[in-house]
PASEBA-1860 file (N, C-alpha, C; in nm, 3 decimals):
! residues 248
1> XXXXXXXX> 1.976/-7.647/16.514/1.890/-7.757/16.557/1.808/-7.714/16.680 ~ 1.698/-7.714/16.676/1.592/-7.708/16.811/1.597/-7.824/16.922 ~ 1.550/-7.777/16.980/1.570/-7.829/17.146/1.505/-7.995/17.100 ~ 1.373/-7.934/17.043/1.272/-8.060/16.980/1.318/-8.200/16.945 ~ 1.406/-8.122/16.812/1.486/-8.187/16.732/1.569/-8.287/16.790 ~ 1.682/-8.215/16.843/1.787/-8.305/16.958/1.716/-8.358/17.048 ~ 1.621/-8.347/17.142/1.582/-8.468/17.195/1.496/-8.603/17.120 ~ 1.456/-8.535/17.002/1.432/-8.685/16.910/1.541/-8.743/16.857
9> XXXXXXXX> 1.643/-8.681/16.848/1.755/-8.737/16.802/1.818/-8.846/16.875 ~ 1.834/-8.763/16.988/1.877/-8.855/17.164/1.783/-8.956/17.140 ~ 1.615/-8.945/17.145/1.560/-9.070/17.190/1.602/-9.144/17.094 ~ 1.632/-9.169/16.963/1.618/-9.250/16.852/1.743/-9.300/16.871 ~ 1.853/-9.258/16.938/1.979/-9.296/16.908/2.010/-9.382/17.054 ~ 1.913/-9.356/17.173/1.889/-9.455/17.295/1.801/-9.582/17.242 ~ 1.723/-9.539/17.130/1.658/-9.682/17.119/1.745/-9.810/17.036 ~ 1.844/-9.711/16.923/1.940/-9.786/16.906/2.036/-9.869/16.964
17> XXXXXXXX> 2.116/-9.771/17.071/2.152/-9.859/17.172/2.144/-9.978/17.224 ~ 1.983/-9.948/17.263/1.900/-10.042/17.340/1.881/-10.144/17.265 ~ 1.875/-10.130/17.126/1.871/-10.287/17.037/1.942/-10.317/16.996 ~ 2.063/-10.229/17.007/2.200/-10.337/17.030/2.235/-10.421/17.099 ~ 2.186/-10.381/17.261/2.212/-10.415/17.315/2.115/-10.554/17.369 ~ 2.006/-10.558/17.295/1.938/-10.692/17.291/2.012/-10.774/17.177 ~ 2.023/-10.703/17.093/2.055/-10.784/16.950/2.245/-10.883/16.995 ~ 2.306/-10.827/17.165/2.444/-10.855/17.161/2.398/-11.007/17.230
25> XXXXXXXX> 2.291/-10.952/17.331/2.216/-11.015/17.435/2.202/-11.169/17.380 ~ 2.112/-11.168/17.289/2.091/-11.289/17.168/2.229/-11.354/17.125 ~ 2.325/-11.275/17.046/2.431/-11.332/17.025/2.509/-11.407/17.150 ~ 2.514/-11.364/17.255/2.580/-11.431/17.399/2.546/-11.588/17.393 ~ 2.404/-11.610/17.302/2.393/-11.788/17.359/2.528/-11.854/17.263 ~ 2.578/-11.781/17.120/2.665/-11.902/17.084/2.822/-11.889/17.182 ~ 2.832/-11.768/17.247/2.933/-11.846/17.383/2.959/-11.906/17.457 ~ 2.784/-11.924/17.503/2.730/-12.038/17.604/2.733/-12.179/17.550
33> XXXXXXXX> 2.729/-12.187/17.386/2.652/-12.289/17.349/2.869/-12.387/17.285 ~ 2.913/-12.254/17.288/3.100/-12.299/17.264/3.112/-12.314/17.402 ~ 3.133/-12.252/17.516/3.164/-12.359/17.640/3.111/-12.450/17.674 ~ 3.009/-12.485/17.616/2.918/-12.624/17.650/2.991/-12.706/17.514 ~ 3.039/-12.681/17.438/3.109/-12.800/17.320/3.228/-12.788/17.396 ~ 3.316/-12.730/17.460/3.421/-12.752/17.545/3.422/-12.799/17.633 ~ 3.324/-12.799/17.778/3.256/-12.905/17.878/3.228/-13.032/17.810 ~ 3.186/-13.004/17.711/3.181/-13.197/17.656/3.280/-13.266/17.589
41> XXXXXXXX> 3.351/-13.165/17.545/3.520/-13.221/17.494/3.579/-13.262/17.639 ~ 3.528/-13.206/17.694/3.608/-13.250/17.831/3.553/-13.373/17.927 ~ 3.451/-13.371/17.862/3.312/-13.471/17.959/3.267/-13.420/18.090 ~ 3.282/-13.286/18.052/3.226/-13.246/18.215/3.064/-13.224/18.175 ~ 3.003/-13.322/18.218/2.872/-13.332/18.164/2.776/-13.205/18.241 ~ 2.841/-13.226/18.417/2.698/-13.080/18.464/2.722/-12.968/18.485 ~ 2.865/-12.987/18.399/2.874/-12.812/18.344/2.826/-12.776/18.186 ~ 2.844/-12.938/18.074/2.750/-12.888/18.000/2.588/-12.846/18.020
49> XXXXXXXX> 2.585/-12.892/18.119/2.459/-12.855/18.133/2.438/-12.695/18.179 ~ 2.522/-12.710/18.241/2.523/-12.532/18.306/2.489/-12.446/18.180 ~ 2.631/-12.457/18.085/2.620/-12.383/17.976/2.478/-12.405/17.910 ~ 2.433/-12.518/17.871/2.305/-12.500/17.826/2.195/-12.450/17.928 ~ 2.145/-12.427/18.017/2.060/-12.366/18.075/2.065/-12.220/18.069 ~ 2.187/-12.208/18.077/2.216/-12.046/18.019/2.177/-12.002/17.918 ~ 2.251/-12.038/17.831/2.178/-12.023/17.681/2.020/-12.025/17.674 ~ 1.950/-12.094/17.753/1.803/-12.117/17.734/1.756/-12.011/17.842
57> XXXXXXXX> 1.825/-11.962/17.903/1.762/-11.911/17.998/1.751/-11.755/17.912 ~ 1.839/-11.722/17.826/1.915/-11.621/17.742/1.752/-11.621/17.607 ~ 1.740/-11.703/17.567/1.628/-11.739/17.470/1.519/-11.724/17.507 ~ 1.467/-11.719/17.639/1.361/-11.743/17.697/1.326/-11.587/17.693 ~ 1.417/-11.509/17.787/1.446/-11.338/17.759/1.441/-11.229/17.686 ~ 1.545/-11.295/17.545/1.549/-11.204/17.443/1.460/-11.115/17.323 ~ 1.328/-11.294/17.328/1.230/-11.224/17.278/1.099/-11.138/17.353 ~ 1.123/-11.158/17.444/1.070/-11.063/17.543/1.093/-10.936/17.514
65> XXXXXXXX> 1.231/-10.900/17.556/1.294/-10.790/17.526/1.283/-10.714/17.399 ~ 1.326/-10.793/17.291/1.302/-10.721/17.190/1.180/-10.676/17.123 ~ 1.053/-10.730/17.202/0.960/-10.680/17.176/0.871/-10.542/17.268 ~ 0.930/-10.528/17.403/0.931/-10.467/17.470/1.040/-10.346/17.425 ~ 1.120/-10.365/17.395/1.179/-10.231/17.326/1.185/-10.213/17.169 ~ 1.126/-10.280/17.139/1.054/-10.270/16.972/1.197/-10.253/16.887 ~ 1.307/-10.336/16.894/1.452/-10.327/16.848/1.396/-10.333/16.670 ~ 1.310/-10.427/16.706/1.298/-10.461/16.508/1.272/-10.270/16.430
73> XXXXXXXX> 1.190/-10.221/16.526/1.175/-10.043/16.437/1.291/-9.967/16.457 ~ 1.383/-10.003/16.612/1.470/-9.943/16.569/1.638/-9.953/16.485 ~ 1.633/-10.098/16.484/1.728/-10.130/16.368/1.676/-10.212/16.228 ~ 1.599/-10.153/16.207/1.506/-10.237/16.070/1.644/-10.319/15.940 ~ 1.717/-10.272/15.937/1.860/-10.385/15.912/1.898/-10.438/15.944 ~ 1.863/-10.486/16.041/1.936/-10.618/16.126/1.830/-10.766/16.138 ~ 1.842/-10.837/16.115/1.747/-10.927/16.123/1.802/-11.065/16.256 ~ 1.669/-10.946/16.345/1.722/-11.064/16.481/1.641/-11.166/16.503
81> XXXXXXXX> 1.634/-11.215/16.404/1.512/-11.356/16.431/1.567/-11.487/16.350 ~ 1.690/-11.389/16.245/1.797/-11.483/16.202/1.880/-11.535/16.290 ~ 1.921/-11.401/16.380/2.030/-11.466/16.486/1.973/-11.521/16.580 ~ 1.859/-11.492/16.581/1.798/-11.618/16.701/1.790/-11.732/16.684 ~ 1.766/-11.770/16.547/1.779/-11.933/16.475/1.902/-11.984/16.505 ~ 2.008/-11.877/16.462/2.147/-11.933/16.424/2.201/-11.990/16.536 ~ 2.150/-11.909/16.665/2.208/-11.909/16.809/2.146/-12.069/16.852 ~ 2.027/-12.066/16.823/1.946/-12.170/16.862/2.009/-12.278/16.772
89> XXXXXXXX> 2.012/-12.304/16.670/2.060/-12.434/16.561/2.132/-12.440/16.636 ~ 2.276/-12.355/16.720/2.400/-12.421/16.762/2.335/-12.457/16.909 ~ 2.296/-12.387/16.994/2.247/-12.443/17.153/2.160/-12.561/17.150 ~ 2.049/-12.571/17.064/1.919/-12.685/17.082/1.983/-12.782/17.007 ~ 2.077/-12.781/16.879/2.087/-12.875/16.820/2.204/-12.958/16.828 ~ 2.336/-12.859/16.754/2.440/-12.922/16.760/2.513/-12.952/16.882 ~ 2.498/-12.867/16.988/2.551/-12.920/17.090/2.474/-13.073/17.166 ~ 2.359/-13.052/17.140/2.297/-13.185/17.186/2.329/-13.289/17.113
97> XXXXXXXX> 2.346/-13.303/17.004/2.412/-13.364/16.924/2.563/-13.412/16.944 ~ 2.637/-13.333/16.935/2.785/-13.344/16.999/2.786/-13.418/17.144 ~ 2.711/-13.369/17.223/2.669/-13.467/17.321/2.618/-13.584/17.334 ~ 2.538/-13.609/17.253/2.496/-13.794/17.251/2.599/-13.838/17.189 ~ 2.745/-13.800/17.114/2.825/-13.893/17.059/2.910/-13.907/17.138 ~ 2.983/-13.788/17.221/3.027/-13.777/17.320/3.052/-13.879/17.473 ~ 2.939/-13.833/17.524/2.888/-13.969/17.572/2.814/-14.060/17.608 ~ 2.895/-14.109/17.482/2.856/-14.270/17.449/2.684/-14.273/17.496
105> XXXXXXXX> 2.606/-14.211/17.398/2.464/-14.243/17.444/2.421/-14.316/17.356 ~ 2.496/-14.318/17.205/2.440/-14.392/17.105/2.551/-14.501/17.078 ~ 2.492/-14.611/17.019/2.573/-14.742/16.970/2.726/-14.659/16.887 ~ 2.788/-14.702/16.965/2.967/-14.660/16.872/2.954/-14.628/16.733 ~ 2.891/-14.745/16.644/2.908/-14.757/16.521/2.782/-14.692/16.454 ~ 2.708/-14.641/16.549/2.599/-14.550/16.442/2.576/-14.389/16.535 ~ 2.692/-14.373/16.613/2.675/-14.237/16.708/2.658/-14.120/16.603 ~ 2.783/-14.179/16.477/2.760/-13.992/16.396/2.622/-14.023/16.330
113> XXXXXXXX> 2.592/-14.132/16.248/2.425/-14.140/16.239/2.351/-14.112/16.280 ~ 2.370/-14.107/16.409/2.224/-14.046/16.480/2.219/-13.955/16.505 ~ 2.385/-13.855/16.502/2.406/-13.688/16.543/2.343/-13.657/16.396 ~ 2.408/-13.690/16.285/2.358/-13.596/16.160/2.214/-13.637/16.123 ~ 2.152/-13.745/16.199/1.975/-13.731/16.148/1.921/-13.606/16.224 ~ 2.007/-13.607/16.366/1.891/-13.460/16.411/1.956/-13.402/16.381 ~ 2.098/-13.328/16.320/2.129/-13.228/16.273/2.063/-13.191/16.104 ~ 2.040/-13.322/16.037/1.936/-13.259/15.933/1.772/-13.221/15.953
121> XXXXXXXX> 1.739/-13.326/16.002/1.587/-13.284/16.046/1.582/-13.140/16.119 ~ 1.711/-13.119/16.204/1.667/-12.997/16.264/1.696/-12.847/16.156 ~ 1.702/-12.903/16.085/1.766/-12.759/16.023/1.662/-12.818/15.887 ~ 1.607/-12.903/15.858/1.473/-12.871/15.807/1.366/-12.816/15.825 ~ 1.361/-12.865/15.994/1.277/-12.757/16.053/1.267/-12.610/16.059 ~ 1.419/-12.591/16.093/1.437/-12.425/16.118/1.373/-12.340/15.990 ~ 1.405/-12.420/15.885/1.377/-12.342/15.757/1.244/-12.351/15.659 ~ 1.176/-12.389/15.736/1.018/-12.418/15.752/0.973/-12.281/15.767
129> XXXXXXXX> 0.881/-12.219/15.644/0.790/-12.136/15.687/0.712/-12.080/15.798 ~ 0.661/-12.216/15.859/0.560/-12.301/15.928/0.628/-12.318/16.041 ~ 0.716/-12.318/16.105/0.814/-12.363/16.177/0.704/-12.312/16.301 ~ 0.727/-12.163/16.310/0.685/-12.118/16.410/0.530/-12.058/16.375 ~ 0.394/-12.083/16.401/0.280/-12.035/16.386/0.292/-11.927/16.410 ~ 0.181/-11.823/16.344/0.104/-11.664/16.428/0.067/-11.703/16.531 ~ -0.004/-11.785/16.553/-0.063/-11.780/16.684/0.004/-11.852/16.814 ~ 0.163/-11.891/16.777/0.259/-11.908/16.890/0.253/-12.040/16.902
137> XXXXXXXX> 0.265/-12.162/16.785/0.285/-12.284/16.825/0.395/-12.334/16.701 ~ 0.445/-12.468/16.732/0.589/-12.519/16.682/0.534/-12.606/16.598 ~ 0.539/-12.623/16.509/0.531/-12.747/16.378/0.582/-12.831/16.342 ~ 0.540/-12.960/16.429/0.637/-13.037/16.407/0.700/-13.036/16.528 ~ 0.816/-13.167/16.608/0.853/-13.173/16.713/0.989/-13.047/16.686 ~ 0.945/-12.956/16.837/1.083/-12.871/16.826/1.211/-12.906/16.829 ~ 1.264/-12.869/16.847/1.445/-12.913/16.855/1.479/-12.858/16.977 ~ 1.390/-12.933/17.085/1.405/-12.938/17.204/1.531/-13.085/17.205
145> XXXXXXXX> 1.641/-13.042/17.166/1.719/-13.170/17.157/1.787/-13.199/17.298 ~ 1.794/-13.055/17.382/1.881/-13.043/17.509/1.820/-13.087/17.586 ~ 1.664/-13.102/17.600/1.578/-13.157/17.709/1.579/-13.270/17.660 ~ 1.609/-13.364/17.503/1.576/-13.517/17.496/1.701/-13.541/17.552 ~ 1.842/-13.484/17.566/1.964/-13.541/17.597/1.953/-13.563/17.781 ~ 1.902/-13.437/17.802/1.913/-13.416/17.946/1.853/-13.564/18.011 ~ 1.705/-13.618/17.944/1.694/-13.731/18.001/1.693/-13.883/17.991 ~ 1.801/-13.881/17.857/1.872/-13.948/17.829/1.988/-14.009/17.905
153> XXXXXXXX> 2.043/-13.898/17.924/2.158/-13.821/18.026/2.110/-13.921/18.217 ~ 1.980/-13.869/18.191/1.970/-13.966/18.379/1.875/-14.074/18.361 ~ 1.840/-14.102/18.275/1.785/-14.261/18.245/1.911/-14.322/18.231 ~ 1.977/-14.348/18.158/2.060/-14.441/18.187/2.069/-14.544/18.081 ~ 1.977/-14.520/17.963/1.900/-14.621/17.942/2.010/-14.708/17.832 ~ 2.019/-14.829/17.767/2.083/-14.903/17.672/2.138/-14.792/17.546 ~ 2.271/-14.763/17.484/2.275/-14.681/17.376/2.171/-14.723/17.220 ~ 2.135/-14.857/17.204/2.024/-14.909/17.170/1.910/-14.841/17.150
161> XXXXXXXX> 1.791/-14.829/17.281/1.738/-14.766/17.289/1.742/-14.622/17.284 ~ 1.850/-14.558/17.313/1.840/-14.409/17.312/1.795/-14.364/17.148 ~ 1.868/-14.432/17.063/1.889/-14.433/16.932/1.747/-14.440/16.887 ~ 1.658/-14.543/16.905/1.543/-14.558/16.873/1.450/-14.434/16.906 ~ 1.478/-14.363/17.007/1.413/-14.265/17.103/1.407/-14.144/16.979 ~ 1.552/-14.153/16.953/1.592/-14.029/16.873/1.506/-14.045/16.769 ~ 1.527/-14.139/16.705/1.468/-14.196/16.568/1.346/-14.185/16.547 ~ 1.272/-14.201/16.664/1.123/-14.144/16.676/1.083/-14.035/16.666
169> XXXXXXXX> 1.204/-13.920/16.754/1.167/-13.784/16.784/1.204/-13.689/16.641 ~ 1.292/-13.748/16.577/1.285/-13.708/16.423/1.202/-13.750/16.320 ~ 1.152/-13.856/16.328/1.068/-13.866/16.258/0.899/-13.754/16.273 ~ 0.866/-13.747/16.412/0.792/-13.650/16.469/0.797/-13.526/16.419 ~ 0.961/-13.502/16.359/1.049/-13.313/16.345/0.904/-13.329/16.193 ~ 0.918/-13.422/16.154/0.814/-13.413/16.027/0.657/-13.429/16.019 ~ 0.579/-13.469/16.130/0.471/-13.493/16.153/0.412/-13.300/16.206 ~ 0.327/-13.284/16.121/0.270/-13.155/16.149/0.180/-13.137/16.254
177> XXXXXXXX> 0.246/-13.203/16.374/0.141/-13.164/16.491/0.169/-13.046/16.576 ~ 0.090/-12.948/16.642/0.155/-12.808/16.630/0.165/-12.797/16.796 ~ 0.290/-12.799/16.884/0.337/-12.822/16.972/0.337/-12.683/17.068 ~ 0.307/-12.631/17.204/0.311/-12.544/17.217/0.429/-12.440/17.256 ~ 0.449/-12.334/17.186/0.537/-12.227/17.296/0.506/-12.216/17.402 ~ 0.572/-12.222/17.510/0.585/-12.221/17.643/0.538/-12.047/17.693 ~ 0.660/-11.996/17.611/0.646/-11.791/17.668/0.531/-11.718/17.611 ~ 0.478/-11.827/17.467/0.412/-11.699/17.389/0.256/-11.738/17.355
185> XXXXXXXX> 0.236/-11.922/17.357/0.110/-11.973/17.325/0.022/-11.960/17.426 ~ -0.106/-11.864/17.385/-0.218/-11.745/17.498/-0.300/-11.894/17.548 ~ -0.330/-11.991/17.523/-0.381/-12.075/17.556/-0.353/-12.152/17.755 ~ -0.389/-12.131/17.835/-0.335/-12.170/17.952/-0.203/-12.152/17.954 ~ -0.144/-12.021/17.934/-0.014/-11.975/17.964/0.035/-12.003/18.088 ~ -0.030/-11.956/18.215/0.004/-11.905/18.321/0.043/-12.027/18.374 ~ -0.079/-12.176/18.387/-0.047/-12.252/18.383/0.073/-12.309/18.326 ~ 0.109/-12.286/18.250/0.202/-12.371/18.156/0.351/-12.293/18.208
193> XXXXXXXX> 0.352/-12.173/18.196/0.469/-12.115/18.310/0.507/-12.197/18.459 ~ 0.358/-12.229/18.516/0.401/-12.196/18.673/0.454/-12.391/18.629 ~ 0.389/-12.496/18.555/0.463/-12.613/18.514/0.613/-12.612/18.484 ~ 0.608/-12.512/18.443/0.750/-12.473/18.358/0.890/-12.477/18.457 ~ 0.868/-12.377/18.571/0.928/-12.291/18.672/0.886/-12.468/18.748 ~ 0.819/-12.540/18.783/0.860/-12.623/18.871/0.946/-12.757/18.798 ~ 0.892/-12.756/18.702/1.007/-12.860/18.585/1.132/-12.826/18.626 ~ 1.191/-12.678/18.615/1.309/-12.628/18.579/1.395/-12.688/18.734
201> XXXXXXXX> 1.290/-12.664/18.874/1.317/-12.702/19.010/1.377/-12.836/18.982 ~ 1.313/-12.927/18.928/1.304/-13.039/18.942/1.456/-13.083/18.849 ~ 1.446/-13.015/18.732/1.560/-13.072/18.705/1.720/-13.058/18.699 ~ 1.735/-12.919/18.804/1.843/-12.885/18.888/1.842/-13.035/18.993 ~ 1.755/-13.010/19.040/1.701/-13.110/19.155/1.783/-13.265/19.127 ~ 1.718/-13.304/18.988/1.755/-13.421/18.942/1.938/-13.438/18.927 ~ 1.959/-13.323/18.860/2.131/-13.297/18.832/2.195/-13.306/18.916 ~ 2.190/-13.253/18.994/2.210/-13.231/19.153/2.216/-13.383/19.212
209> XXXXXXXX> 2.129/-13.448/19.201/2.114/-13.607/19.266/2.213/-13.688/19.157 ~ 2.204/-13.686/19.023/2.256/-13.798/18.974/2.421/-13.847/19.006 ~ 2.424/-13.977/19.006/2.308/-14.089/18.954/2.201/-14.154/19.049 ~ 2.158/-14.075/19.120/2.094/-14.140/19.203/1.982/-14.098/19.228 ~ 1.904/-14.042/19.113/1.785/-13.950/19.124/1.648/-13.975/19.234 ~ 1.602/-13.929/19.290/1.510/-13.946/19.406/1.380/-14.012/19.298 ~ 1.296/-14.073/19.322/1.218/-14.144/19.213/1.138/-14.036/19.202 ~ 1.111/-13.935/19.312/0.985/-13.808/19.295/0.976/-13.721/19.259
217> XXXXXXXX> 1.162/-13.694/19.197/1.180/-13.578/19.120/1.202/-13.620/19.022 ~ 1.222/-13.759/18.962/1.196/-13.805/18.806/1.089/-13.816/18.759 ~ 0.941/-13.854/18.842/0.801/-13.850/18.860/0.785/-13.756/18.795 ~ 0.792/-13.608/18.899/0.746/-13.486/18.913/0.804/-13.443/18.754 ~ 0.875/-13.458/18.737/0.974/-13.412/18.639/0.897/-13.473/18.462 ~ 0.885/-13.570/18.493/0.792/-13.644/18.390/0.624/-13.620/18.338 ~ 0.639/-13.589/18.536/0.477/-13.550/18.469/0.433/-13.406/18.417 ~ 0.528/-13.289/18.427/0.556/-13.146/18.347/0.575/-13.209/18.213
225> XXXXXXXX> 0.674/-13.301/18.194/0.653/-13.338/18.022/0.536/-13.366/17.993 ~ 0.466/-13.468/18.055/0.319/-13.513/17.998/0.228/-13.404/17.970 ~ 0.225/-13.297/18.095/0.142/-13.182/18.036/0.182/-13.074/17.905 ~ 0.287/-13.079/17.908/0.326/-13.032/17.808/0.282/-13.127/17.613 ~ 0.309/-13.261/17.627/0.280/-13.320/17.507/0.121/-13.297/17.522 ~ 0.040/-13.330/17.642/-0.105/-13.363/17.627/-0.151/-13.243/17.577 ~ -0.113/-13.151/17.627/-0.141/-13.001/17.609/-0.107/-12.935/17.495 ~ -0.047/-12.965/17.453/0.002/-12.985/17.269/-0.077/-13.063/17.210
233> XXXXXXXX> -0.127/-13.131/17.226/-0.207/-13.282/17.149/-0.377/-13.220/17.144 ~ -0.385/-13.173/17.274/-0.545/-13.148/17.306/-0.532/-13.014/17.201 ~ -0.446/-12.859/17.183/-0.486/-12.771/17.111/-0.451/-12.806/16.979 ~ -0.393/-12.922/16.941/-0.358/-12.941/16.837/-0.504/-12.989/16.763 ~ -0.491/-13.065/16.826/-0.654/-13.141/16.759/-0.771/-13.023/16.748 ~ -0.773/-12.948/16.858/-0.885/-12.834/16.885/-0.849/-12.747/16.716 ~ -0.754/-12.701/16.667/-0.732/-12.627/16.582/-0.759/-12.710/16.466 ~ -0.714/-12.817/16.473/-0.753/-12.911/16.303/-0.935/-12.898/16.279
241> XXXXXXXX> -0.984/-12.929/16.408/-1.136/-12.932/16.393/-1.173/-12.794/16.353 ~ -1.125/-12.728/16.422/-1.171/-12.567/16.362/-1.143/-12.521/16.241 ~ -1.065/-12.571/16.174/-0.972/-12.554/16.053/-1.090/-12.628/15.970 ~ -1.146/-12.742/16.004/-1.227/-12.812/15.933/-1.359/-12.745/15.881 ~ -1.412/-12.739/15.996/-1.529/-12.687/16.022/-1.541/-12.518/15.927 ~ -1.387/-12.444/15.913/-1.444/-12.296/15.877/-1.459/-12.349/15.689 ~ -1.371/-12.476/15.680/-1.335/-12.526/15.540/-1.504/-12.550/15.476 ~ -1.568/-12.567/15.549/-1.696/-12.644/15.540/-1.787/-12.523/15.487
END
């Protein structure tokens, strides 16, 4: 074997590594996403939360990574975009889920009703072609279920209403309006990051206070959501017209 040789060998067998070692990276959220179903067996609610921020913080990363070390060329058998679903169905969905029955966010007598509507809608979604656009947007409301619990979680609000909330936001999982990625949609990214990074302030911030949330970090906190839906709504519409117009 030439010198040549063995160091292509070495590099190919470091890049392996290296997408193992993203591909383990990814797998870590369903540990995060099992101590957070154990924090809520327990009702320790702001440590489920811990565990879920982890996990998201883990998601936010991975596809970064694996595109930065190009894991997909070097393990072309492995399909890490499956385990990113799988990881995600259990962090975004079922645990949020397990959590509104948990506690008591939904009416007693319709709590598993309202866990298995977003556990089906969400896993209609996942398996959506369409799910995720080329050009980096969500189809349909994501299964951002951990951020509807989270402010569920410090509203406070009637188990009544929460239910209705839900009921809306699944019905939405089916409305084809195309919602943005945060890490990957090129459209006012930077913006939408530096919103992002002060949301995230805010809702340590909020956790941290409850139940007694400061009214300016529920504000502040609210109004990162608004830019986020408006900002979804405005490129959403921008793309239907364009869509129209090339139809023409």
């Amino acid at each position: 074997m030439s010198l040549i040789e063995g160091d292509t060998i070495a590099i190919r067998n470091s890049r392996k590594v290296a997408a193992w070692g993203v591909h383990l990276f990814t797998a870590s959220g369903v540990a995060w996403g099992f101590l957070a179903l154990l924090a809520i067996q327990n009702h320790d609610w702001l440590l489920t939360f811990l565990w879920m921020a982890i996990a998201v913080a883990v998601d936010s990363l991975d596809g970064t990574l694996a595109r930065r070390l190009q894991v997909k060329g070097a393990l072309p058998g492995f399909d890490g975009a499956l385990l990113d679903n799988v990881v995600d169905y259990l962090t975004y969905v079922v645990v949020p889920a397990f959590f509104l029955v948990e506690a008591d966010l939904f009416p007693p007598q319709l709590a598993t009703t309202g866990a298995v509507l977003i556990l089906l809608a969400s896993a209609y979604q996942f398996c959506q072609a369409d799910a995720k656009t080329e050009d980096h947007f969500f189809t349909g409301f994501p299964s951002y279920w951990n951020v509807v619990v989270l402010y569920l979680f410090l509203w406070g609000l009637s188990p009544q209403v929460n239910l209705a909330i839900v009921i809306v936001l699944v019905i939405l999982v089916f409305v084809p309006v195309r919602y943005i990625y945060p890490s990957r949609t090129q459209a006012y990214r930077h913006v939408t990051l530096a919103v992002l990074s002060v949301w995230g302030v805010l809702t340590v911030a909020a956790l941290a206070q409850h139940p007694r949330v400061a009214p300016w970090v529920m504000l502040g906190s609210m109004l990162c959501i608004s830019y986020y839906v408006a900002l979804s709504l405005y490129l959403s519409v921008g793309a239907g017209r364009r869509r129209q117009l090339q139809s023409k």
